[in-house]
C-alpha positions as CSV (number, residue, x, y, z in Angstrom):
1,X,0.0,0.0,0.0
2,X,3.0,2.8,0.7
3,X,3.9,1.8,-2.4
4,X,0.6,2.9,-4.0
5,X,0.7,5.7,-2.1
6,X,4.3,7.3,-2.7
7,X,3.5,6.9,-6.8
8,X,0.7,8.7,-6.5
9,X,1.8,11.4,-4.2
10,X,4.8,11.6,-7.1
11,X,2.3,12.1,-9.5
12,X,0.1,14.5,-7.6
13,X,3.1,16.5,-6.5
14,X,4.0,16.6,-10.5
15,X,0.9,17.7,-11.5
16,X,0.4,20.0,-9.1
17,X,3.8,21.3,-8.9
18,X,2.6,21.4,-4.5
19,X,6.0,19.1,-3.1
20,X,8.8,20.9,-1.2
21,X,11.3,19.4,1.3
22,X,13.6,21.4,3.9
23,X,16.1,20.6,6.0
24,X,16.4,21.8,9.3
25,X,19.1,20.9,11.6
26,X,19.3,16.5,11.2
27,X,15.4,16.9,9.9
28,X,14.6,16.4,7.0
29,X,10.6,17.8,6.5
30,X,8.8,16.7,3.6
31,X,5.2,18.1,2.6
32,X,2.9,18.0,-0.3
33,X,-0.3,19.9,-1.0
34,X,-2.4,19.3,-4.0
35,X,-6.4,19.2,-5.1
36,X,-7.8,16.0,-3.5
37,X,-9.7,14.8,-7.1
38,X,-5.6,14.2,-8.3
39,X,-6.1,11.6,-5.7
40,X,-7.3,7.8,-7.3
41,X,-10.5,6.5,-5.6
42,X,-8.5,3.7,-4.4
43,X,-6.1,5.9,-2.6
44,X,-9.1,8.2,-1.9
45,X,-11.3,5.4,0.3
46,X,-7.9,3.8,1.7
47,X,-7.1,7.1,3.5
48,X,-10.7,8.4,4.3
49,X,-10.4,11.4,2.0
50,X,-12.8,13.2,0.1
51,X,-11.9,13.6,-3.5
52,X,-13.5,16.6,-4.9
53,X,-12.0,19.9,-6.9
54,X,-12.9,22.2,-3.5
55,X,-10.8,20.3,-1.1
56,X,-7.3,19.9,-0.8
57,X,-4.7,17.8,1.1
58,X,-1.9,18.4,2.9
59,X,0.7,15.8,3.4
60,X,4.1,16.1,5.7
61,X,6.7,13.5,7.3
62,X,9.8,14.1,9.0
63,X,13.0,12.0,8.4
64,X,16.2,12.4,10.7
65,X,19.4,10.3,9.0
66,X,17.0,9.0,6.7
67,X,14.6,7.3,9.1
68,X,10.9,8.7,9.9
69,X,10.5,10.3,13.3
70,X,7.4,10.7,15.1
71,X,6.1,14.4,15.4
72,X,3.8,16.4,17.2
73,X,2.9,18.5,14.2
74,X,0.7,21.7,14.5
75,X,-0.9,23.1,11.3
76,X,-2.2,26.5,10.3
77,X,-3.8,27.5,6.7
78,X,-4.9,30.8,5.4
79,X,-5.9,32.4,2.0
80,X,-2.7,34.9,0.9
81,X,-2.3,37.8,3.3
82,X,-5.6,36.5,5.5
83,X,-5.4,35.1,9.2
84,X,-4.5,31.7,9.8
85,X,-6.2,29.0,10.8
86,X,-5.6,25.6,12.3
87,X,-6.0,22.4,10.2
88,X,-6.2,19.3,12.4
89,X,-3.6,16.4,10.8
90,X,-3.6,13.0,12.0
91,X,-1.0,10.4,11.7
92,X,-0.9,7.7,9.2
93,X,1.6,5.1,9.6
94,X,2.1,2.0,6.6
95,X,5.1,0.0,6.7
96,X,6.8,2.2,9.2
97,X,6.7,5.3,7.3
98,X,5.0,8.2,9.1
99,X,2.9,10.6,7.7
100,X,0.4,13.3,8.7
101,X,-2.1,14.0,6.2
102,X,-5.2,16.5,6.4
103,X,-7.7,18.3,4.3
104,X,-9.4,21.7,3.6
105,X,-11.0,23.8,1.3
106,X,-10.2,25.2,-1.6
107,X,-11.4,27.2,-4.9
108,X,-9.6,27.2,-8.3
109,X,-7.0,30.0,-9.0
110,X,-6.8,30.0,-5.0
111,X,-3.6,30.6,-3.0
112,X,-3.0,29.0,0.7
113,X,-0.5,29.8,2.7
114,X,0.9,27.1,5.5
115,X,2.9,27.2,8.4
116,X,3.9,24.2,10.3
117,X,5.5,23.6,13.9
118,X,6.8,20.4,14.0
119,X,8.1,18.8,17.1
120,X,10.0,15.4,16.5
121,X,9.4,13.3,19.5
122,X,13.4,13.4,19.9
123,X,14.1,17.2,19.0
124,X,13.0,20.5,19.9
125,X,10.3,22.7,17.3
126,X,10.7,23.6,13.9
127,X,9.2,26.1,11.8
128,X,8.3,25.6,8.1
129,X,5.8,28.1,5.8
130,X,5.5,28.0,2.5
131,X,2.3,29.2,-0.2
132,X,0.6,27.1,-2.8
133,X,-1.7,28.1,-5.9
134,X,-3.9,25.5,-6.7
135,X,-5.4,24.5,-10.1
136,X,-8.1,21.7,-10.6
137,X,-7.1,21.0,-13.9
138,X,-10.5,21.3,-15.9
């Protein structure tokens, strides 16, 4: 099933152009946001996610030496230059791979912007914003 996954979160990000990764300190933070309807129903139904062109998903793990780490991991969304606010992720964990995945709305043309506090379980807080312009390519 990660297997399933990882391809299709490849070829979300791709068509989305919505992956970034950052490195901070030993961390490496990888996160993905992209329209929910890229997703297949498969994937969809396996991860209890709506797939429509008004929501989208967020996705973000956390690596240290090349190994997941458990995080606490708090969320915040906004529309460009608006107030944030929180987006509840929960953990989902195949094969030993950690990920925290969450979704929220969205309207075509739309720009979000995130910020995320992560707190490995073995490391102190890090900070991670970034903006994404999504397209629900009709």
């Amino acid at each position: 099933m990660i297997r399933r996954l990882a391809f299709v979160l490849l070829l979300v990000a791709g068509l989305a152009q919505a992956q970034g990764q950052q490195a901070v300190g030993d961390y490496q933070v990888y996160y993905s946001a992209f329209p929910s309807g890229f997703l297949t129903q498969e994937v969809a139904r396996d991860y209890g996610i709506l797939r429509s062109r008004t929501r989208g998903v967020l996705l973000v793990s956390v690596k240290r030496a090349g190994q997941p780490v458990a995080a606490r991991i708090e969320a915040q969304i906004g529309p460009g230059g608006r107030s944030l606010q929180p987006l509840e992720l929960r953990p989902v964990q195949t094969d030993g791979v950690i990920s925290y995945i969450g979704s929220f709305a969205i309207a075509d043309g739309e720009s979000r912007q995130f910020q995320l506090r992560i707190t490995p379980a073995d490391g102190e807080p890090l900070n991670i914003a970034f903006s994404q312009q999504f397209f629900d390519g009709r």
